[in-house]
C-alpha positions in Angstrom: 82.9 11.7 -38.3 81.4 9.5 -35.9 80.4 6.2 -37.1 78.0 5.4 -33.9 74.8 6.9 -32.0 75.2 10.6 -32.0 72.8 12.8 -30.0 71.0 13.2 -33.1 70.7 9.8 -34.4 70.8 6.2 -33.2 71.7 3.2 -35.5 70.4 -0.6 -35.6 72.5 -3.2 -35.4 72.4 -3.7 -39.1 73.5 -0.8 -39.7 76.4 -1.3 -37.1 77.8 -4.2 -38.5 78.3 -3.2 -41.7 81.5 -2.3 -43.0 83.2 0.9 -41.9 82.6 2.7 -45.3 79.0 1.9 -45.7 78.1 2.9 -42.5 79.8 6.0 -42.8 78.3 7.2 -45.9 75.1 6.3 -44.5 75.6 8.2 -41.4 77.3 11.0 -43.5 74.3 11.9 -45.8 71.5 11.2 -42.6 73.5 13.8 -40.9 73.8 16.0 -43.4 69.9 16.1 -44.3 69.0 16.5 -41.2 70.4 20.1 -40.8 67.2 20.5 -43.6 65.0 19.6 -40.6 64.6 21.5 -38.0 61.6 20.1 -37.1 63.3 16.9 -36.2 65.5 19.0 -34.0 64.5 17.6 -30.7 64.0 14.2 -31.9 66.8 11.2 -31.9 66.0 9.2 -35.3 67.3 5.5 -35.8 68.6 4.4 -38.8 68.4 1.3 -40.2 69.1 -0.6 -43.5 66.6 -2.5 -45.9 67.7 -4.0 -48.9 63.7 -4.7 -50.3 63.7 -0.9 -51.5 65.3 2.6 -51.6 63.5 3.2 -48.2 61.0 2.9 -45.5 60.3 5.3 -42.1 57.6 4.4 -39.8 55.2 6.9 -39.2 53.9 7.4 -35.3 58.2 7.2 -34.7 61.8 8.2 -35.4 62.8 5.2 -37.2 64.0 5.1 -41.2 65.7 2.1 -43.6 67.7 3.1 -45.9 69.3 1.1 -49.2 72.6 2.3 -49.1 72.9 1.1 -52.8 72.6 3.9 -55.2 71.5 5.7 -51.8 70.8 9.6 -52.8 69.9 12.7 -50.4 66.9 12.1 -52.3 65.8 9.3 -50.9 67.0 10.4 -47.4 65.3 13.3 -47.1 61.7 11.8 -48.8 61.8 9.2 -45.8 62.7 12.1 -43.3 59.4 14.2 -44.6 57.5 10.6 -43.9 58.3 11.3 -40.4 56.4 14.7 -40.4 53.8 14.0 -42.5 50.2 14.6 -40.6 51.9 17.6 -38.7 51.7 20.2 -41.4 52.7 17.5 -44.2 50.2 15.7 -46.3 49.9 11.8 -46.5 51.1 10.0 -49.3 53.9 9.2 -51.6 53.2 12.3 -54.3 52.8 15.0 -51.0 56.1 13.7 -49.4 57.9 13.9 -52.6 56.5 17.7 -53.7 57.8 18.5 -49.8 60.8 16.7 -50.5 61.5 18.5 -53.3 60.5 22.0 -52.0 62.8 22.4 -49.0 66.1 22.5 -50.0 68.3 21.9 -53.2 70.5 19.6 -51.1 67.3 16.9 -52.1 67.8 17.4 -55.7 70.1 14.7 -56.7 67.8 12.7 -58.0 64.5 12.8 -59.6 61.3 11.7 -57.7 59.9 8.5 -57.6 56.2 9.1 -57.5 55.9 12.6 -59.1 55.1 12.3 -63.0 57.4 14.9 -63.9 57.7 13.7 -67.2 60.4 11.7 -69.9 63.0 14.6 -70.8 62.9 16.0 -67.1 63.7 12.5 -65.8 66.0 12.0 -68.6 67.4 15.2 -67.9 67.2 15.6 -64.6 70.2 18.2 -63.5 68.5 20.9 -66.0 65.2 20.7 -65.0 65.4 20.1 -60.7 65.5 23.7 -60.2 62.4 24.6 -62.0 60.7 21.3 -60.5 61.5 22.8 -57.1 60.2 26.0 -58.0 56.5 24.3 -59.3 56.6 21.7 -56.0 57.0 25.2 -53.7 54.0 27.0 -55.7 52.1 24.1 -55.3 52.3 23.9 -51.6 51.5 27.6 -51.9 48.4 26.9 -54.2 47.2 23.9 -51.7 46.4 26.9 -49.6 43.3 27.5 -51.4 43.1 24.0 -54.3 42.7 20.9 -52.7 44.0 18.9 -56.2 47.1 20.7 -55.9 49.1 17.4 -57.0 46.6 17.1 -60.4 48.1 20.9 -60.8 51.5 20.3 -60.5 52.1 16.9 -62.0 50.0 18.8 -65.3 52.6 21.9 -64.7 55.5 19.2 -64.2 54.2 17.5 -68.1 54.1 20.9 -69.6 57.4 21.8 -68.4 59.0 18.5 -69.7 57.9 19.7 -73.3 59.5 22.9 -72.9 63.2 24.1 -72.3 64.4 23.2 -68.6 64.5 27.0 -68.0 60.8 28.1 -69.1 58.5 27.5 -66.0 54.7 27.3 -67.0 52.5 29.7 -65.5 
């Protein structure tokens, strides 16, 4: 694995001078998500590091910081959405996260950090991401037509947090 700028990505001098296995893993999982996008396929993002919060892109560019504590695909791919959002993706936190969530089950290692989705599907995370996935990609579907698409799903997400993991609500 290359540990330096790629044709894909570019990394900050922060990045670069930290320590070999950091840096790696950091590299590792941007790489990895980025197969996700092909709509970044023609762009070369830079990476970054913050240590304030999980993470941070900057919209208008290619640029992302990411806590490599406790750092999940997660939180990778939600700051890789920020980087669409306005061409095609809705702004804000909740729409980045429902986006997130909806593309690929690679972003399901974690739960979502401005969704309500609920105590037992936080607490329970693993049994209920595939049927969260499933309501974030209807309620892109029902955006089509409902512009309080997020007040529908986060209401869907509650019900399904007081139901068994498997039983989607309709």
């Amino acid at each position: 694995m290359k540990l330096q700028d790629s044709p894909k990505t570019h990394i900050t001098k922060a990045l670069a001078s930290e320590r070999i296995g950091l840096r790696g893993k950091v590299i590792s999982m941007v790489n990895r998500s980025l197969d996700e996008f092909p709509e970044l396929l023609n762009r070369r993002i830079t990476i970054g590091l913050t240590r304030a919060y999980e993470g941070s892109a900057e919209l208008g560019s290619s640029v992302i910081r990411l806590n490599p504590k406790n750092l999940s695909f997660f939180t990778v791919g939600h700051e890789l959405t920020h980087l669409l959002q306005g061409d095609g993706i809705p702004f804000g936190e909740k729409a980045c996260d429902i986006y997130t969530i909806a593309r690929s089950s690679l972003f399901l290692d974690t739960p979502p950090g401005y969704l309500r989705i609920g105590r037992n599907a936080e607490r329970s995370w693993k049994d209920y991401s595939n049927s969260v996935q499933e309501l974030c990609r209807r309620a892109i579907e029902y955006r089509q037509s409902h512009r309080r698409y997020i007040m529908w799903l986060e209401a869907n997400l509650v019900s399904l947090g007081k139901h068994r993991a498997s039983k989607l609500p309709t």
